[in-house]
N, C-alpha and C positions, 0 to 999 in steps of 0.2 A: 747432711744431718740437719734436720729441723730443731732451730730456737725455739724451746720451750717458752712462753709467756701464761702465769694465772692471773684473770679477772676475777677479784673478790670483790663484796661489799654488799648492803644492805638493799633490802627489798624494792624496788622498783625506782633504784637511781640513776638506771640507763645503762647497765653492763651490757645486757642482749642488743639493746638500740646501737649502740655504738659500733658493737661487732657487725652486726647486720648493714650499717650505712658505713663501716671502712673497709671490710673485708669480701663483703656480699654483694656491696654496689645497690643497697634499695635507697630508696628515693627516701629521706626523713622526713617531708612534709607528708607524704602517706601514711607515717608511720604515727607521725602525730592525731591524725584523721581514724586511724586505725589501729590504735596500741597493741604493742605484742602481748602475748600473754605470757604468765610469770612461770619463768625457767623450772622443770620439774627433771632433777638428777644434772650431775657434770656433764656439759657440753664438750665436746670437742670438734674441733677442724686445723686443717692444717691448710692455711690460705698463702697464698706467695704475697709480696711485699718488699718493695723495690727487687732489689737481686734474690731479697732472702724468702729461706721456706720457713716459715711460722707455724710451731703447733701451739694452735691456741687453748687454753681452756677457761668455758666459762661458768663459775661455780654458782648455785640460787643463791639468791639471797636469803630466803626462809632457811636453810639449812647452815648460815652463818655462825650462829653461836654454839651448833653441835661441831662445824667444822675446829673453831677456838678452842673445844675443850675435849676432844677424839684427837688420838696420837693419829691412829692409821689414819685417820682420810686428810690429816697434814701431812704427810710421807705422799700419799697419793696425791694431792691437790700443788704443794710445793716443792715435792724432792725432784731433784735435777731441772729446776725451773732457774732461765737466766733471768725473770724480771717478776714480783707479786706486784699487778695494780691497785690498789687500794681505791675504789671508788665513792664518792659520796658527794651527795650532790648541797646546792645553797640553801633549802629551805630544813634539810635535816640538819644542816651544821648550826641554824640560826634555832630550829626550835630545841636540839639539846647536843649541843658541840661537846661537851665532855660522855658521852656515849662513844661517837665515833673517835674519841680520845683513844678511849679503854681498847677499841677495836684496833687501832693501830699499835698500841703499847703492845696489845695481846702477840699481833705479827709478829713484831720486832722481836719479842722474848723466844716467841718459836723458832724463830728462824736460829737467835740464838743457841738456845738448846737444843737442837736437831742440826747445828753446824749447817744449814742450806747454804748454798752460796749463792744465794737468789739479790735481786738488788728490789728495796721495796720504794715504790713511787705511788705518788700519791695526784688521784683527777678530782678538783674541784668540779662538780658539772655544775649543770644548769644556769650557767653565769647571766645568759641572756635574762632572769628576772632580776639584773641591777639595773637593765638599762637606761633606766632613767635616774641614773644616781652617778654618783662621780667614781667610776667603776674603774679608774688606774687606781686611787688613792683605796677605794674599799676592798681591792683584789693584797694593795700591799699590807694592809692593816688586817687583814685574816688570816695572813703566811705569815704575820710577825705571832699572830694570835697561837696558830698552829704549832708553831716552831717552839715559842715559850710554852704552851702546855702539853707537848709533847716530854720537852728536856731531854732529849736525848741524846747519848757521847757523840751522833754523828747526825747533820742535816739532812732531811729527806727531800728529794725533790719535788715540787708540787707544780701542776701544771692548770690552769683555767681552762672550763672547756664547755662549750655549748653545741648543740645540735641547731639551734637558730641558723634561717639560712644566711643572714648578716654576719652569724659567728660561729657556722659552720666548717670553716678555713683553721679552728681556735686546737680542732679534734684533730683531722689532718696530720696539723704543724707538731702535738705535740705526739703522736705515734711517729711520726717520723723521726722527730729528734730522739728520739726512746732506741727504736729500731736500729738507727743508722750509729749507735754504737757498737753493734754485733758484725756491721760488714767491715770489713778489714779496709777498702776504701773510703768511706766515709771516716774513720777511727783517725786514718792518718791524715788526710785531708784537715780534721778538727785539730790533729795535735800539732799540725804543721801553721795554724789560725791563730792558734794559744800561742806559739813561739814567737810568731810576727806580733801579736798583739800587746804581749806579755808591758807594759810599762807605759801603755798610752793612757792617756785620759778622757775619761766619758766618752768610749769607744766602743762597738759594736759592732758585729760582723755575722752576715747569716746568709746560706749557702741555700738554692731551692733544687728541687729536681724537676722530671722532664713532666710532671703534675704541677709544678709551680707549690710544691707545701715543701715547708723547710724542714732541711734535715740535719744542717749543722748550725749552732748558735753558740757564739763566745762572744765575750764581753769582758772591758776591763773593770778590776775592782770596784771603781767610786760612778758605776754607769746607772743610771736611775731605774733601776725594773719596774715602777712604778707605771713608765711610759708605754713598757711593752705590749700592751693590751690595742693601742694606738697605732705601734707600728704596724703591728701585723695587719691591724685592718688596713693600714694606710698601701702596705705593700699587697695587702687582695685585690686593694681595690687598684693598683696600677698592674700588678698581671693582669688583670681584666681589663686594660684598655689598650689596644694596639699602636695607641696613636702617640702612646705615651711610655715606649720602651725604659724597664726598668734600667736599661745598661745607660741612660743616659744622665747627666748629673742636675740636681734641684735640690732645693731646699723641702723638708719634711716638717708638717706641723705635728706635733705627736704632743696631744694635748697641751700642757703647759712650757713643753720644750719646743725651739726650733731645730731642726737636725739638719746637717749638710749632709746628700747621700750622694755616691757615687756607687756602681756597680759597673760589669761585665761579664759576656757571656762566656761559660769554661766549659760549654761541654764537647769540645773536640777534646779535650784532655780525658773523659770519661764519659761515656752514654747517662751515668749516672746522676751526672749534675748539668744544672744550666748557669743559673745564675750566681755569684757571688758579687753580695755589697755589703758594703760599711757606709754605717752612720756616726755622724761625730758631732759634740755641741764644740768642740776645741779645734777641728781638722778643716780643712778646705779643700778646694779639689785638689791643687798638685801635691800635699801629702796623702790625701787617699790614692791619690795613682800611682805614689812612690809603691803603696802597702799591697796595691794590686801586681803592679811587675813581679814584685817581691814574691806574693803567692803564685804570680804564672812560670817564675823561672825556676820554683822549687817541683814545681807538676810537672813541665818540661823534663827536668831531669829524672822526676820518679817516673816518667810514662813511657821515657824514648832512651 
């Protein structure tokens, strides 16, 4: 049975681009060179993604605000959906953030009152126009932004994301982490991460698959997310170099932090994963490779 996933959100903030460069495999610098044109009726496909079958739908944007206040085409568009994307990109949010406020409150109540059991997440896009700005520190002061005008009984997860080919890995990472709570491998794998992890300090742990995009991420409570914009690029740009295997141990500049990283590869334990590492500003190598044994002798026994 196919995971339901809807992509909502406002007029040309990249819902079709995205689909089309993670599920369709087009090239986004063509897409750039040659814009889509703007989605006309609900989209759907059902694309594969890692193990899983995906039905995806992608809703226009022009037809946003009839979707908000029309019961049926919420029933159709969310009901038996496991995840609503909420998209909206950096130049919408800076020219009137409290719009796309309304637009998320509006979800959340629906989802409410129609009982969905849908989980609603939230893509920053466009982030590639911070670039030249101090883009860990302005990515964390927009989620605090977010988070407070939102006020809501429960934190949404919000993920940064650009189609830039320097921060195109940013999309990837965070569909994958989305995703990889729906396979029953990856789920446990993450809860088996949080157990080991549970009490360390400014610690970090992120799992890639046989694409090199991550699909599981924990961390512990006092771990800087501010950083995270740093690492990910720091960790594309070493899957991208052969010469310089991630399974091997070095220090990580991740903007204003230094990080000790260790990893190793795990995918004789599942086709599904390659790499697991932890980053730490508190750990050294022979405790991260106490934290690796520890994950390989818990897969050992869930595998064999």
């Amino acid at each position: 049975m196919a995971t339901k996933i809807s992509m909502v959100g406002k007029p040309e903030v990249g819902k079709t681009t995205i689909k089309k460069v993670i599920f369709e495999g087009e090239d986004p610098n063509e897409l750039v060179i040659f814009p889509l044109e703007a989605t006309i009726g609900i989209k759907y496909s059902v694309p594969d993604f890692m193990n899983l079958k995906i039905s995806l739908l992608d809703s226009p944007g022009q037809s946003l605000p009839l979707l908000l206040e029309d019961e049926q085409r919420q029933i159709l568009t969310f009901g038996d959906t496991s995840a609503i994307i909420y998209i909206f990109d950096y130049p919408s949010w800076i020219e009137n953030s409290q719009d796309i406020i309304d637009d998320i409150k509006k979800i959340y109540e629906i989802k409410k009152k129609q009982e969905f059991d849908a989980k609603i997440i939230l893509f920053l896009h466009k982030i590639d126009l911070l670039i030249n700005k101090k883009i860990g520190s302005m990515l964390a002061l927009i989620k605090r932004q977010v988070i407070r005008q939102l006020n809501l009984s429960e934190e949404l997860p919000i993920y940064f994301t650009s189609l830039h080919p320097n921060l195109i890995f940013t999309v990837y990472n965070a569909i994958s982490d989305i995703f990889s709570n729906y396979s029953r491998d990856s789920s446990n794998l993450k809860k088996l991460i949080k157990k080991i992890i549970n009490g360390l300090s400014k610690t970090i742990c992120v799992v890639s698959n046989q694409d090199n995009n991550l699909i599981i991420q924990v961390s512990s409570s006092d771990f800087d997310t501010s950083i995270l914009y740093y690492l990910y690029e720091a960790i594309y740009k070493l899957s991208k170099s052969p010469e310089e295997p991630l399974s091997k141990s070095k220090f990580i500049n991740a903007g204003s932090k230094i990080l000790y990283m260790l990893g190793e590869n795990i995918s004789n334990y599942h086709s599904n994963f390659k790499d697991i590492l932890f980053f730490s500003e508190t750990l050294e190598e022979k405790d991260l490779n106490k934290l690796i044994d520890e994950v390989k002798e818990e897969l050992g026994q869930y595998y064999t």
